[in-house]
C-alpha positions as CSV (number, residue, x, y, z in Angstrom):
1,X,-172.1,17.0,-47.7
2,X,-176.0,16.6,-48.5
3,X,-175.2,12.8,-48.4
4,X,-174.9,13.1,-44.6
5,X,-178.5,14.6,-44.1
6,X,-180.9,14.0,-47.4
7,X,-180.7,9.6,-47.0
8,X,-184.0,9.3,-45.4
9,X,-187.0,6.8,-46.3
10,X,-190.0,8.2,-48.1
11,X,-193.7,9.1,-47.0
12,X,-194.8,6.2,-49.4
13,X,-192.3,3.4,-47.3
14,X,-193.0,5.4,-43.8
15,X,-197.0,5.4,-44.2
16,X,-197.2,1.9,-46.0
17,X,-194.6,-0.6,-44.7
18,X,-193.5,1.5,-41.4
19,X,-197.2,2.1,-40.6
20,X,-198.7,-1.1,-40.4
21,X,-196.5,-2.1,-37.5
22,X,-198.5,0.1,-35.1
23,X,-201.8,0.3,-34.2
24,X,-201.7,3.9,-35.5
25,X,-200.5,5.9,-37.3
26,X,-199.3,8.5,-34.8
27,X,-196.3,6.8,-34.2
28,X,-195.6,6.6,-37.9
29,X,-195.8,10.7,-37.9
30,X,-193.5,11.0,-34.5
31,X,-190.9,8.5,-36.3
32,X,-190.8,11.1,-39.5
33,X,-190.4,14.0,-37.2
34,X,-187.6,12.6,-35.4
35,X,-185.8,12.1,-38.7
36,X,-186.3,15.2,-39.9
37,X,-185.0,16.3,-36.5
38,X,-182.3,14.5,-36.7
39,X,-181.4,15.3,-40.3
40,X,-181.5,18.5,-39.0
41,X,-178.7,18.3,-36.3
42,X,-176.6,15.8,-38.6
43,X,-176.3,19.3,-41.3
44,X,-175.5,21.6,-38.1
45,X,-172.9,19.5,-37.1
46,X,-171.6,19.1,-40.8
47,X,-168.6,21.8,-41.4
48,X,-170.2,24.2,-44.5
49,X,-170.1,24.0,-47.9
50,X,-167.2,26.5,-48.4
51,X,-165.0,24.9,-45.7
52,X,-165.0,22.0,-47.4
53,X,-161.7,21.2,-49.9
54,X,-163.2,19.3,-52.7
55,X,-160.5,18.1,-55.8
56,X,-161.1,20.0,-58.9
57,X,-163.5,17.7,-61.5
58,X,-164.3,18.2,-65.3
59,X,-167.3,20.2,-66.1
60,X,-170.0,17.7,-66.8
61,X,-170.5,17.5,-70.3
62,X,-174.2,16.8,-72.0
63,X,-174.6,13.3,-73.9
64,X,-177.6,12.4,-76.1
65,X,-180.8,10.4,-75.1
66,X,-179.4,6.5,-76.1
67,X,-176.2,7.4,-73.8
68,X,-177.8,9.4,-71.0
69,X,-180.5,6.2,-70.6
70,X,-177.8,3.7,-70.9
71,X,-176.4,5.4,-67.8
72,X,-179.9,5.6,-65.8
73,X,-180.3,1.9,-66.4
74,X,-177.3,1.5,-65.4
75,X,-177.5,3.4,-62.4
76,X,-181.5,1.4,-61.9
77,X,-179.4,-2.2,-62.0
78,X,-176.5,-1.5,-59.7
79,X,-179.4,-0.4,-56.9
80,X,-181.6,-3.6,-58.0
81,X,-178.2,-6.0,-58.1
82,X,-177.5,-4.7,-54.8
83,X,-181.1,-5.3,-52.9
84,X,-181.2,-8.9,-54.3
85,X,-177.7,-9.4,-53.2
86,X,-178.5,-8.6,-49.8
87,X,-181.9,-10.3,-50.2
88,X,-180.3,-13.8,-51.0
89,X,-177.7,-12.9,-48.4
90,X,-180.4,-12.6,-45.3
91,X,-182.2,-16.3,-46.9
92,X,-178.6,-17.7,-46.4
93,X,-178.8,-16.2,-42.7
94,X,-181.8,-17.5,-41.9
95,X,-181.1,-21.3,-43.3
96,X,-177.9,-21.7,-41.2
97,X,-177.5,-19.1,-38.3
98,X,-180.2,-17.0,-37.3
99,X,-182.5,-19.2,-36.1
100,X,-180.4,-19.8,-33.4
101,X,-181.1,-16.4,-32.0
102,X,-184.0,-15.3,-30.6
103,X,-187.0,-13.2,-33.0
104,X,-185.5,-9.8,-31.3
105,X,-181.9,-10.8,-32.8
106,X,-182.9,-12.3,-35.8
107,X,-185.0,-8.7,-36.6
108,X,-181.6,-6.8,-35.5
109,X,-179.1,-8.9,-37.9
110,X,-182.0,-8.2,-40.6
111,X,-182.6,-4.6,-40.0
112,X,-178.5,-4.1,-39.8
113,X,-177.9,-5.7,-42.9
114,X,-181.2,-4.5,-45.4
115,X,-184.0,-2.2,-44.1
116,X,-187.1,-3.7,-45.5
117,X,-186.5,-7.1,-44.5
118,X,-185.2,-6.2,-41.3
119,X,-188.8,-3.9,-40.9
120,X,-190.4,-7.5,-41.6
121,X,-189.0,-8.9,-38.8
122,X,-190.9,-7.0,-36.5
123,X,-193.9,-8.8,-36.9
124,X,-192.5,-10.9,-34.8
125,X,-192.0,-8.5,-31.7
126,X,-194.9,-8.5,-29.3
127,X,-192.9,-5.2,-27.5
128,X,-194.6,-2.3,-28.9
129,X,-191.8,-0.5,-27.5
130,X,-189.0,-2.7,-28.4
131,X,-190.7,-2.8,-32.2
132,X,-190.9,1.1,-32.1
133,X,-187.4,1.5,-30.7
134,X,-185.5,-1.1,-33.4
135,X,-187.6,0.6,-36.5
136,X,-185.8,3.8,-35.6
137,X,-182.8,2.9,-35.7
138,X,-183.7,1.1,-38.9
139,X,-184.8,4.2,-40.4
140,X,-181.8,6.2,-39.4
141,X,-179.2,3.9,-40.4
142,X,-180.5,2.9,-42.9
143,X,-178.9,-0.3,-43.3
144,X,-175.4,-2.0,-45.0
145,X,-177.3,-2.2,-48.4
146,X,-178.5,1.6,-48.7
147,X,-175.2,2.3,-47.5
148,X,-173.4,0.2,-50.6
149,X,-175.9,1.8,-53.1
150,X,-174.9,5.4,-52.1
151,X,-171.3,4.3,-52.5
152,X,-172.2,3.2,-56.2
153,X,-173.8,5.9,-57.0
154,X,-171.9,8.6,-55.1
155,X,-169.3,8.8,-58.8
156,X,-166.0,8.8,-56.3
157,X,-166.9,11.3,-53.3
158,X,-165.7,10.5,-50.1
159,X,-168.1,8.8,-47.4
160,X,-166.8,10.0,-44.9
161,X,-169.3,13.5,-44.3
162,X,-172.1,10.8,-44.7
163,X,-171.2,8.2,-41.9
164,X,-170.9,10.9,-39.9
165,X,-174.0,12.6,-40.5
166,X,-176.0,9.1,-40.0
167,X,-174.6,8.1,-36.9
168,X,-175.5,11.5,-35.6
169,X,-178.9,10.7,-37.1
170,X,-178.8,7.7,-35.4
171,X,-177.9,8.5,-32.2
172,X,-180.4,10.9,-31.7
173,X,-183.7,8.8,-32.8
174,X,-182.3,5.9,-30.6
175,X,-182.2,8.6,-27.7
176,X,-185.1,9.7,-28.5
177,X,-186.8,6.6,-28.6
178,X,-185.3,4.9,-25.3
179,X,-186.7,8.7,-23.7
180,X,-189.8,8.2,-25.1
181,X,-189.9,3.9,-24.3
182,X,-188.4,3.6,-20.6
183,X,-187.5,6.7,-19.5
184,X,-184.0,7.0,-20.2
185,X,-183.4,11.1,-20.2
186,X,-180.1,11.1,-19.7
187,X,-178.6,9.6,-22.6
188,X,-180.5,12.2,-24.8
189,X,-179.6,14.7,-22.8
190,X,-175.8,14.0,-23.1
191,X,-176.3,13.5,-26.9
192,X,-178.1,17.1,-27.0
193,X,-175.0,18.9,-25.0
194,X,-172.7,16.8,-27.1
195,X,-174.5,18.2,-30.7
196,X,-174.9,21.9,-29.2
197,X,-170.8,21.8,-28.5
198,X,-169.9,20.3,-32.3
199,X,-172.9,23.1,-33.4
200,X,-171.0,26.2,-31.8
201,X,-167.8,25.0,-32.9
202,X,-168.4,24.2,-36.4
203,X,-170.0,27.6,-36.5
204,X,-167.2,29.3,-35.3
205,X,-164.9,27.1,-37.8
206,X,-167.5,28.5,-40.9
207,X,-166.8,32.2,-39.7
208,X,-162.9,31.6,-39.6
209,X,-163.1,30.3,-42.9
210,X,-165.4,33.2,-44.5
211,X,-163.2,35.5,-42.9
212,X,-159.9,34.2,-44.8
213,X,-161.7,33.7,-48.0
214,X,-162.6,37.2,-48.0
């Protein structure tokens, strides 16, 4: 469940990579507050811990230093193997099919596929607004290569509570956004009845189950 709401990128990447796309950095604090935001709704619209049926696992058991740091290296490479993967992946792109899009595709197939690289393409955007609204949706998603290091390292859980919770995330930074860009109200304001309704109903789904368990 807290994969669905706690995948966000850092003050460090927000402040440092995310922030020298604008000419200041107030845009770089309203994109971290729309995260949070929508974090926020994604765990609303989540069902609760105790409604959700999880299969009995062994109690973890407490290994010595060699094995518990053959493990974190472990864990260190599978992230590393995955952003060069992705990496040589996006050079491949470049070299044989993205140039035939235009720089706003070319930053959209990036950002899809790995989030830094895809934040790199930007530079490219002369739309302030366009550049502000593609970074947000960067920065919710995520990207395909987050999303295949959480499945590594998620030990077996299902996904399923986390791609929901990210395209709720998503969803409401890109409304956000296009409010905020060209005046589009209405998609955000369907999104916002939408997420109220799944609110009050998972709500009243939590109280059912409280009720039986007790």
């Amino acid at each position: 469940r807290m994969l669905a709401f706690c995948s966000n990128p850092g003050p460090a990447f927000l402040f440092g990579m995310v922030g020298s796309l604008f000419p200041s950095m107030g845009y770089v604090w309203l994109i971290w507050g729309m995260l949070i935001l929508g974090a926020w709704l994604a765990a609303l619209t989540l069902p609760s811990a105790s409604a959700i049926t999880t299969p009995s696992r062994p109690a973890p058991r407490s290994g010595d230093m060699p094995s518990l740091l053959k493990n974190a290296t472990n864990a260190m490479v599978n992230v590393c193997c995955w952003v060069i993967l992705f990496r040589i992946l996006i050079h491949i792109l470049k070299k044989w099919v993205l140039w035939f899009f235009p720089p706003e595709g070319q930053a959209l197939l990036s950002g899809i596929l790995e989030l830094t690289n895809g934040c790199m393409e930007l530079f490219a955007l002369e739309d302030l607004g366009l550049r502000f609204f593609l970074v947000c949706g960067f920065l919710s998603f995520g990207g395909l290569c987050v999303a295949m290091q959480i499945l590594s390292a998620a030990g077996g859980l299902s996904m399923k509570l986390c791609v929901f919770g990210k395209a709720i995330q998503t969803f409401f930074c890109l409304c956000v956004c296009a409010a905020l860009v060209w005046r589009m109200w209405y998609p955000l304001a369907g999104f916002l009845l939408v997420t109220g309704f799944l609110c009050r109903k998972n709500r009243k789904r939590s109280g059912n189950h409280r009720a039986v368990v007790v």
